[in-house]
Gaussian input, Z-matrix of N, CA and C with variables (Angstrom, degrees):
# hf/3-21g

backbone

0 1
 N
 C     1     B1
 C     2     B2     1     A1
 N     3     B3     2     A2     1     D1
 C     4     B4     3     A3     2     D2
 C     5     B5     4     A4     3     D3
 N     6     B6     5     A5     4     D4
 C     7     B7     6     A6     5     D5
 C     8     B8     7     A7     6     D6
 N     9     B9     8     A8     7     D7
 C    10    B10     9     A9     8     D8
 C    11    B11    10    A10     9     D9
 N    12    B12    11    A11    10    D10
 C    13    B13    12    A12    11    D11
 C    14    B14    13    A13    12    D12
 N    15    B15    14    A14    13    D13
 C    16    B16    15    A15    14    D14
 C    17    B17    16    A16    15    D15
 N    18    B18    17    A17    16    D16
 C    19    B19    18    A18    17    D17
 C    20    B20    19    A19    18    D18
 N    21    B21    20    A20    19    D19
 C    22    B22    21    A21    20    D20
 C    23    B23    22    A22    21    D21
 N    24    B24    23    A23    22    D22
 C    25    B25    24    A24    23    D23
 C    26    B26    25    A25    24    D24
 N    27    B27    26    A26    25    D25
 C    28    B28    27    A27    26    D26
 C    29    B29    28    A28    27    D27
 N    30    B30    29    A29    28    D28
 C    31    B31    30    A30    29    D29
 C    32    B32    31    A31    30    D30
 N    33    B33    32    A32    31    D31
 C    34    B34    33    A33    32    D32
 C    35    B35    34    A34    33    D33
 N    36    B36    35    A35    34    D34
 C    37    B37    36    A36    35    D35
 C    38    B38    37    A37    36    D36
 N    39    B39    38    A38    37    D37
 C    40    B40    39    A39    38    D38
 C    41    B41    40    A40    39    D39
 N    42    B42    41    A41    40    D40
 C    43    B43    42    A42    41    D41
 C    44    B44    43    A43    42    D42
 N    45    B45    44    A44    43    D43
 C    46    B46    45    A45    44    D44
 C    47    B47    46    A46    45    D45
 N    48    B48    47    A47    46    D46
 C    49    B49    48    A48    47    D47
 C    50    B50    49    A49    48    D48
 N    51    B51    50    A50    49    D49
 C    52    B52    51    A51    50    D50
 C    53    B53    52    A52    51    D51
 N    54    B54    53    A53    52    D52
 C    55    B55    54    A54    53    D53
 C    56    B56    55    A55    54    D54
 N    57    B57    56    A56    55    D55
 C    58    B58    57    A57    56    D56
 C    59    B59    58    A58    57    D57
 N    60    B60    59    A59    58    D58
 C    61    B61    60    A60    59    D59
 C    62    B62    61    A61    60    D60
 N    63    B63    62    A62    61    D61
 C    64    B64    63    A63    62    D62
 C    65    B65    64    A64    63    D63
 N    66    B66    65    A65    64    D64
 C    67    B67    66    A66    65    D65
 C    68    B68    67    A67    66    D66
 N    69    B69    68    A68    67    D67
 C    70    B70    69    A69    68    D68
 C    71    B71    70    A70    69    D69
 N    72    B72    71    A71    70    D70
 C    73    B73    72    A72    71    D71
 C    74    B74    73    A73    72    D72
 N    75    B75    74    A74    73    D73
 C    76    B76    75    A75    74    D74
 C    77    B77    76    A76    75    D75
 N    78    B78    77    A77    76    D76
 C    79    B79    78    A78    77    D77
 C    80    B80    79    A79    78    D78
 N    81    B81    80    A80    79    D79
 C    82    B82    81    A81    80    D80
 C    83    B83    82    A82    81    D81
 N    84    B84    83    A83    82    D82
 C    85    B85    84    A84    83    D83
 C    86    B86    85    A85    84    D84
 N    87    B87    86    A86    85    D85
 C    88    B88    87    A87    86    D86
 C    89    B89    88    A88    87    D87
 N    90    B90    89    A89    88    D88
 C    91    B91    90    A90    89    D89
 C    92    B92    91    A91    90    D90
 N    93    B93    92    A92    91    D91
 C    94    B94    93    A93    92    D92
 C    95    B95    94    A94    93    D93
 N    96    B96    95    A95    94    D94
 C    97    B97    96    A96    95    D95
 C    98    B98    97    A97    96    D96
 N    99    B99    98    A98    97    D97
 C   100   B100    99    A99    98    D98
 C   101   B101   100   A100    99    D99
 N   102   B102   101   A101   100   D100
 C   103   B103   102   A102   101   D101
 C   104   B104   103   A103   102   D102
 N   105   B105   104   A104   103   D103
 C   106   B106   105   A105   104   D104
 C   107   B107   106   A106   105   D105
 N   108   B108   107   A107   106   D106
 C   109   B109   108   A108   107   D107
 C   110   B110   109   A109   108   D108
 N   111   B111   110   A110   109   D109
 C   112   B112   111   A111   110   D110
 C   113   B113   112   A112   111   D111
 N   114   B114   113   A113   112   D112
 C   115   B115   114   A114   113   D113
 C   116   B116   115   A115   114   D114
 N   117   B117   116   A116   115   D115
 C   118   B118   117   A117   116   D116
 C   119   B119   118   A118   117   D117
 N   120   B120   119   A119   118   D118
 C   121   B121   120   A120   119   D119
 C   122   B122   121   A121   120   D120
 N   123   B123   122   A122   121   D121
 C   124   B124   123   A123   122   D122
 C   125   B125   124   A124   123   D123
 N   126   B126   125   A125   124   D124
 C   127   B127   126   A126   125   D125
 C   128   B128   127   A127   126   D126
 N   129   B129   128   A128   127   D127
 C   130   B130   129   A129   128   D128
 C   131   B131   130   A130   129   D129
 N   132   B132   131   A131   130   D130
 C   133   B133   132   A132   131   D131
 C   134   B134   133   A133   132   D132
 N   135   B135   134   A134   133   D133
 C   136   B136   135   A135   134   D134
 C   137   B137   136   A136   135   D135
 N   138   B138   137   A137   136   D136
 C   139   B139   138   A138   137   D137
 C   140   B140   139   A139   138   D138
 N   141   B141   140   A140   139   D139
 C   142   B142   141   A141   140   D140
 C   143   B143   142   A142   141   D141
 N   144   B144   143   A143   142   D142
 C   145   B145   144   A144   143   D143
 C   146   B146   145   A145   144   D144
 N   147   B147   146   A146   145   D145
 C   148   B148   147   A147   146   D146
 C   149   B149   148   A148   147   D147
 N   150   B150   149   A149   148   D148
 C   151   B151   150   A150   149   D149
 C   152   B152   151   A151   150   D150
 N   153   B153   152   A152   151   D151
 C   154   B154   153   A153   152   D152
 C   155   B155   154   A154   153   D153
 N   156   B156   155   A155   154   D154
 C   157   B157   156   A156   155   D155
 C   158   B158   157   A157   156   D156
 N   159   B159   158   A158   157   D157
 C   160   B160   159   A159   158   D158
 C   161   B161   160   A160   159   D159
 N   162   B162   161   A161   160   D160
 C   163   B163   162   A162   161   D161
 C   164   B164   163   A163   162   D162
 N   165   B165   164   A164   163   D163
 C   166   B166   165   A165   164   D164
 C   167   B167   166   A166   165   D165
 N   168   B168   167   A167   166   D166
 C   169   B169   168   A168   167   D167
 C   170   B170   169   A169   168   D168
 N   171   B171   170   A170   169   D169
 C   172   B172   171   A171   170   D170
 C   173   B173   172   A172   171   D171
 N   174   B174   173   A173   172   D172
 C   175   B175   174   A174   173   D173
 C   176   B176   175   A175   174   D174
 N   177   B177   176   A176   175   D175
 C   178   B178   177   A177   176   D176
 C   179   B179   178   A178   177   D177
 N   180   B180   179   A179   178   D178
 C   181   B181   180   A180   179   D179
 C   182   B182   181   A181   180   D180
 N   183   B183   182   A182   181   D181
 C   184   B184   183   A183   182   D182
 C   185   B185   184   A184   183   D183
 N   186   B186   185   A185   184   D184
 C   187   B187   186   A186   185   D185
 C   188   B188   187   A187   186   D186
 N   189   B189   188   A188   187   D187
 C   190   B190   189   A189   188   D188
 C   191   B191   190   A190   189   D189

   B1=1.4497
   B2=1.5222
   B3=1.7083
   B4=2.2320
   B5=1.2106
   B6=1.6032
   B7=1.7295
   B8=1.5781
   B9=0.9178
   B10=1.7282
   B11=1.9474
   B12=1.3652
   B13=1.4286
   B14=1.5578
   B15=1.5068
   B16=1.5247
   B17=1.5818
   B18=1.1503
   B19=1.3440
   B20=1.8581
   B21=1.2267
   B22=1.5566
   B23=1.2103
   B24=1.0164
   B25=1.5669
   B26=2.0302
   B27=1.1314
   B28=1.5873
   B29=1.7175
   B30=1.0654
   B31=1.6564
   B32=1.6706
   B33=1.1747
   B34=1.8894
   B35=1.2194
   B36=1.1331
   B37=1.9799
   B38=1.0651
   B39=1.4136
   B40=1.4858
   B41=1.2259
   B42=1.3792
   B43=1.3318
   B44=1.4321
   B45=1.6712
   B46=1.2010
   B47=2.1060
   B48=1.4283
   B49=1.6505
   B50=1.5360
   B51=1.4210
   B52=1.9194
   B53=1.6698
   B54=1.5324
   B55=1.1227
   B56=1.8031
   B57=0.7009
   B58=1.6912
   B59=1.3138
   B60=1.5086
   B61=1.8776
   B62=1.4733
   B63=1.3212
   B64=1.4493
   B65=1.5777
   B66=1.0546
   B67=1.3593
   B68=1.8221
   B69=1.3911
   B70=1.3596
   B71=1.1563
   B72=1.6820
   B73=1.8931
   B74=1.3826
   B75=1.1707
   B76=1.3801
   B77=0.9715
   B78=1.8652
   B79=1.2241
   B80=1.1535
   B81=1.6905
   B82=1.7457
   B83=1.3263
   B84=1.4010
   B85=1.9950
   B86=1.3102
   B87=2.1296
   B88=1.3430
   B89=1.2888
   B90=1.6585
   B91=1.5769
   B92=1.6308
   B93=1.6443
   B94=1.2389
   B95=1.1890
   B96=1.3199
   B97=1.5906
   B98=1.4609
   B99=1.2709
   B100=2.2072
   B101=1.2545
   B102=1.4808
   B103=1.7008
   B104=1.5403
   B105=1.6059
   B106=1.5361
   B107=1.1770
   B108=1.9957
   B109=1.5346
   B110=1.6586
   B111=1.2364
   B112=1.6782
   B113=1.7898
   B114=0.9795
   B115=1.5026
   B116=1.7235
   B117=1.0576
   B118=1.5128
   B119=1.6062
   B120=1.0735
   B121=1.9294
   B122=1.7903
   B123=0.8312
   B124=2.0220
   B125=1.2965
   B126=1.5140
   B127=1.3749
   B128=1.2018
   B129=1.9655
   B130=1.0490
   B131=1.4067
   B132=1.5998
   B133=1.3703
   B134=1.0712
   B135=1.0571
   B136=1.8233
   B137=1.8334
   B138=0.9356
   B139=1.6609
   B140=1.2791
   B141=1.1601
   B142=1.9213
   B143=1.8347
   B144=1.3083
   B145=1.8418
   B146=1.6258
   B147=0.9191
   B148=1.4111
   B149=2.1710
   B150=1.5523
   B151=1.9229
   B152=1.5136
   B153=1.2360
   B154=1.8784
   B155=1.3521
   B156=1.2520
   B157=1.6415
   B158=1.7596
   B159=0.6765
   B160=1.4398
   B161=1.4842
   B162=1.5677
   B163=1.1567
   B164=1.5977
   B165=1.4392
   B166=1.2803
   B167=1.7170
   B168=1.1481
   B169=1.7932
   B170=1.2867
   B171=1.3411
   B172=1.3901
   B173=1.5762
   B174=1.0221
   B175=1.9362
   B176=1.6907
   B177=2.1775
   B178=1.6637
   B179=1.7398
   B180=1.5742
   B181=1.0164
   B182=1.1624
   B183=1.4409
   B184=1.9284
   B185=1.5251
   B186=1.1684
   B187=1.7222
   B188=1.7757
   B189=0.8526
   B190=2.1143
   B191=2.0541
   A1=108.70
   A2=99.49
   A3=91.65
   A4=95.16
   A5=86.35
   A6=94.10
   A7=109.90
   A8=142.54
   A9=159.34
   A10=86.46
   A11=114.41
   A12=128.51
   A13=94.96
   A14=119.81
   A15=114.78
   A16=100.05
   A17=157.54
   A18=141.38
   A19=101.37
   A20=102.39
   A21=118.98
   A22=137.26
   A23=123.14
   A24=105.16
   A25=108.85
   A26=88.80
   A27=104.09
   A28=118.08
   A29=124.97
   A30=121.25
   A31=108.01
   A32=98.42
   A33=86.96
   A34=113.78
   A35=130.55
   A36=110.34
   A37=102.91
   A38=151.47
   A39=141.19
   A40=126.01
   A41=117.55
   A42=133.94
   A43=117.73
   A44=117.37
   A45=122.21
   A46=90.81
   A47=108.62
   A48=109.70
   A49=111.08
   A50=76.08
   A51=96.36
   A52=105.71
   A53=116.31
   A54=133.92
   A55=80.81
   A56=136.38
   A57=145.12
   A58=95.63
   A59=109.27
   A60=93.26
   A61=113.43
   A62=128.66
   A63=111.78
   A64=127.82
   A65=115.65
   A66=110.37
   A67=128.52
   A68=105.42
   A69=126.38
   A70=106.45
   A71=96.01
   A72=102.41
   A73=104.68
   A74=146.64
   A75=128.21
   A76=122.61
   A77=94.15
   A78=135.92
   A79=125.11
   A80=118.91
   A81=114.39
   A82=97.50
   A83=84.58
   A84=99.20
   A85=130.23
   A86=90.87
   A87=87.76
   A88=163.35
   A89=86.14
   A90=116.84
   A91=107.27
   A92=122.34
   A93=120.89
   A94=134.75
   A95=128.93
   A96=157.34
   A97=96.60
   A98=100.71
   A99=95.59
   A100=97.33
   A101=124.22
   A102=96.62
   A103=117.62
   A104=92.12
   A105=105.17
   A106=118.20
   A107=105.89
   A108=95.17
   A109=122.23
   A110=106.43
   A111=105.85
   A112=108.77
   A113=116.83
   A114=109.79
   A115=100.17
   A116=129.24
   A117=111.46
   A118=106.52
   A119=119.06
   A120=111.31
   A121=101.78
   A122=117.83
   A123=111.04
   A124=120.25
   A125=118.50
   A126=124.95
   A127=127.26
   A128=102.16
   A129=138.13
   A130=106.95
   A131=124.32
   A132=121.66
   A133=126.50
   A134=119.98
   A135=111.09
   A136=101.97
   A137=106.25
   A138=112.85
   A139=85.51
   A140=138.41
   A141=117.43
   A142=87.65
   A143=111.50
   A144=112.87
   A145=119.08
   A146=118.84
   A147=131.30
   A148=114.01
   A149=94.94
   A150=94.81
   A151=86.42
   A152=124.93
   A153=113.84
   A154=109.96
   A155=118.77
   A156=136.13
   A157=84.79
   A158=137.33
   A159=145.90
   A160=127.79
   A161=109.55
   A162=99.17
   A163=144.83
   A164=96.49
   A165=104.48
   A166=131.76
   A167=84.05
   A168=110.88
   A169=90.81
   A170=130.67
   A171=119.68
   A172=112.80
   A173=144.12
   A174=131.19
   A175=104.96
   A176=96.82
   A177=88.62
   A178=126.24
   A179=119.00
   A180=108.86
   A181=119.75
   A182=132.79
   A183=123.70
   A184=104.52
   A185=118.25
   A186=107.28
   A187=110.49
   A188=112.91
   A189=90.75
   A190=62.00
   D1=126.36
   D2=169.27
   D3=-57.40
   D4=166.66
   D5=135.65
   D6=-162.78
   D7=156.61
   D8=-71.11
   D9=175.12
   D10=104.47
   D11=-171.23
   D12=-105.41
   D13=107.28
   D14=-166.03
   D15=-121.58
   D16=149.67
   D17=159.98
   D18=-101.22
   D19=150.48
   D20=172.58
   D21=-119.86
   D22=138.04
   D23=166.42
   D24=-101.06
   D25=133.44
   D26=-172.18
   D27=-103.27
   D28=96.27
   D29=176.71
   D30=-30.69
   D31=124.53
   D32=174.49
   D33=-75.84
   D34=-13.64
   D35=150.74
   D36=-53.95
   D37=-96.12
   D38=-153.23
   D39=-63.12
   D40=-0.40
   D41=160.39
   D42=-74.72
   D43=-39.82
   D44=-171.60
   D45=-95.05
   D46=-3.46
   D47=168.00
   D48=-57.72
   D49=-51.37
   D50=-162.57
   D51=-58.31
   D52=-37.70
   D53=-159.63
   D54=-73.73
   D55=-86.70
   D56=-150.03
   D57=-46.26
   D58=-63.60
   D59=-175.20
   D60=-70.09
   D61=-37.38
   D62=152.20
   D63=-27.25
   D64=-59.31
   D65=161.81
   D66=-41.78
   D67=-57.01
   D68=161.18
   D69=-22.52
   D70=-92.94
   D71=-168.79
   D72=-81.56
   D73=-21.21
   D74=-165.84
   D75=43.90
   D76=82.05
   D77=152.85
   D78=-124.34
   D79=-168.81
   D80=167.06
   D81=-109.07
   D82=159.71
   D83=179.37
   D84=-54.76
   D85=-25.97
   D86=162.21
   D87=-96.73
   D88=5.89
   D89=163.53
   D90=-70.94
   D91=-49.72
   D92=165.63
   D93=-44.59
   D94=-22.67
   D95=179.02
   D96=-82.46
   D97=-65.24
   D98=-169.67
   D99=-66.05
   D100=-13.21
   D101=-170.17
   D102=-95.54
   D103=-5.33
   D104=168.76
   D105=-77.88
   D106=-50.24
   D107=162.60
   D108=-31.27
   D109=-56.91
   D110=-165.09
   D111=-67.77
   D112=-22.84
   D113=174.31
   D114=-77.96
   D115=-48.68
   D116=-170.65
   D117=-74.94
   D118=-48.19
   D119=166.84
   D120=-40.68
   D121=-59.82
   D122=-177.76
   D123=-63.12
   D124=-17.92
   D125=165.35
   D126=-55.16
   D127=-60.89
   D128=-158.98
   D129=-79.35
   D130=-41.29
   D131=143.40
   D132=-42.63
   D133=-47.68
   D134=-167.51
   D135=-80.93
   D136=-13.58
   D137=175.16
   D138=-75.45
   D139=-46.01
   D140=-131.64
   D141=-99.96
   D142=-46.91
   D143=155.48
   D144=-36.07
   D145=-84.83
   D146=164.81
   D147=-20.37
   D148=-45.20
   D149=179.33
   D150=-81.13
   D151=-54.88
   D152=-167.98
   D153=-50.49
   D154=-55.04
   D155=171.39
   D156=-40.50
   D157=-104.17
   D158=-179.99
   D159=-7.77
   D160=-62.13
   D161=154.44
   D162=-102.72
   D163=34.10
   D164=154.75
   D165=-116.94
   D166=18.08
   D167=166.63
   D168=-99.81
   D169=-79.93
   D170=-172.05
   D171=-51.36
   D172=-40.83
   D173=151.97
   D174=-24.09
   D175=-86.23
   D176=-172.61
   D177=-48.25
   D178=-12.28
   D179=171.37
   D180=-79.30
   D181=-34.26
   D182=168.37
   D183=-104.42
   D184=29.94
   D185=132.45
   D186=-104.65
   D187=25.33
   D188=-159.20
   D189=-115.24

């Protein structure tokens, strides 16, 4: 597997987020981090599907 070496800057509220559910599940932050990545990429897709879906109903509807 790549992987993609990025540095961040992290708000220390969601830093001290990450820290608590880390504790929780017992994990690393940086499993908690990619898994956020992957929820906002699946969001953000299904949003960007959903406007195309959208406006191409609104097209076939003022051409038909």
């Amino acid at each position: 597997m790549n992987t993609h070496n990025y540095l961040i800057r992290v708000k220390d509220e969601h830093w001290e987020d990450i820290q608590r559910v880390k504790t929780l599940d017992n994990c690393s932050a940086n499993s908690i981090i990619n898994e956020g990545i992957r929820l906002v990429v699946k969001k953000k897709m299904e949003e960007l599907s959903t406007l195309r879906k959208n406006r191409t109903s609104l097209q076939n509807m003022v051409s038909a």
